[in-house]
Each structure stands twice: as C-alpha cells, then as structure tokens.
N, C-alpha and C positions, 0 to 999 in steps of 0.2 A: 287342699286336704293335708299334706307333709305341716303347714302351718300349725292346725288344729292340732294333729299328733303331736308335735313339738312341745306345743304350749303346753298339753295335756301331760307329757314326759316334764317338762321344768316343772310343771305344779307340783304334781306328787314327786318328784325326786328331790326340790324343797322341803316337802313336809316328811318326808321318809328319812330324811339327810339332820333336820333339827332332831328329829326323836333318836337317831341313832347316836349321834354324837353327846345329846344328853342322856340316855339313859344305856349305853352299851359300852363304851371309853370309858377303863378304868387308868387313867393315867396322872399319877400323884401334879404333873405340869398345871391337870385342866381344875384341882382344886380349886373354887371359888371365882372362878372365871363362867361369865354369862356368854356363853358364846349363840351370837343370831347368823341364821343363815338368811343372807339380804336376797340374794338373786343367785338363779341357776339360768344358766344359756348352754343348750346343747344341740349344736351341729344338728343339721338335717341328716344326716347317714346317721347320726348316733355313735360315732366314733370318739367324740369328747365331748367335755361339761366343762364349763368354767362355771366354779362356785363363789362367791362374792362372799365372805364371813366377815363379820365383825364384831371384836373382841371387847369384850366392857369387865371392867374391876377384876382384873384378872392383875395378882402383885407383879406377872411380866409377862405383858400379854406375848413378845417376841416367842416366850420358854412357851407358853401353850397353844402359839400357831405351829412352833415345830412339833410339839406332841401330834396334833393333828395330820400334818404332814407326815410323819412318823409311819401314823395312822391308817393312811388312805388304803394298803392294800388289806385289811380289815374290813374297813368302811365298804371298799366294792363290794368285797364278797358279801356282805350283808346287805347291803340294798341291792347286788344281783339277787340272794332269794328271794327279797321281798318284792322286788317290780315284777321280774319273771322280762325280764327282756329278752329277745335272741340274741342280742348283741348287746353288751354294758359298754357303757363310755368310759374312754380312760379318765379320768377325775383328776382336774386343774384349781387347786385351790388359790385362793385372792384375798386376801388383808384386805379390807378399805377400810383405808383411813380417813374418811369423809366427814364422819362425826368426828372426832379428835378433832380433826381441822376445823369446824365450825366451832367445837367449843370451846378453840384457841381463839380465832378472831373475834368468838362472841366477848370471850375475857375481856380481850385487849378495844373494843370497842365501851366497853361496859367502864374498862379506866381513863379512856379519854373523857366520855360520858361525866365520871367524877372527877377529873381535872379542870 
C-alpha cells in the first residue's frame, strides 16, 4: 500500500513541481531556459524528494540550476498548498546530465562515422 502512495506522491509532485517552476519562478537566471522535471523519488516517510531536472538552452544552464536551488524554499511552500500533505518533503534537487552526455557521444560517434 505505502508503494502505491508513493507512486501517487512522485506523480503529482512531478506534475505540481513542472508547472510551478514554469509558471511561478520569476528569476532573470531561468530566462530562456527549458527546464523538465525527469523524475521525483520520495522516501516512504515522506521526509524527502530527490528531484532529477534537466536543463536544455538555457545560455548557462549552471546560473539557472542555482536560481532554482536558490528557489526551493518557495518552491515548498507552493507545492505544500497545493498537495496538502501532513508532512512536505524536504526537496533534493539533481542536474542530470544524461542528455548532454548522449549528445556528446552521439557527436563524436556521428565524426568518426564521417571520418
């Protein structure tokens, strides 16, 4: 049962977590920056979240993960009104760099390829 809740806490705190960051974050950093929220993983007590983001054409994505970071105690207090938790997670944000990385090797595959 704690499964199912969980699942059900990362789904909507995903979709709670994309809309806040795009439409509530007014910080000159996040201009022009696509920012996706990949995955949320939250503890069975509910004590924290580790949030997966990934930064795309943002002119430095570093300067708009620290806005975010910056961010977080905003960010709680807005997705604590909107879940309505007893207990909010403390909020662990994560850079993945996964895509960069693939679209570094895809380059450098893509020039051997033309070599």
């Amino acid at each position: 049962m704690a499964n199912v809740r969980t699942s059900r806490v990362n789904s909507e705190m995903q979709t709670l977590l994309a809309q806040i960051i795009k439409n509530d974050l007014n910080d000159p950093r996040l201009e022009g920056a696509i920012i996706s929220v990949l995955k949320v993983n939250v503890v069975s007590d509910l004590s924290h979240a580790k949030i997966n983001l990934s930064i795309f054409s943002a002119k430095n994505s570093d300067e708009a993960f620290k806005a975010i970071l910056n961010s977080v105690p905003f960010i709680r207090r807005t997705l604590a009104r909107k879940m309505q938790l007893r207990i909010m997670p403390e909020l662990h944000f994560v850079l993945d760099t996964s895509l960069d990385y693939a679209s570094k090797i895809d380059g450098l595959l893509n020039k051997i390829k033309n070599d």
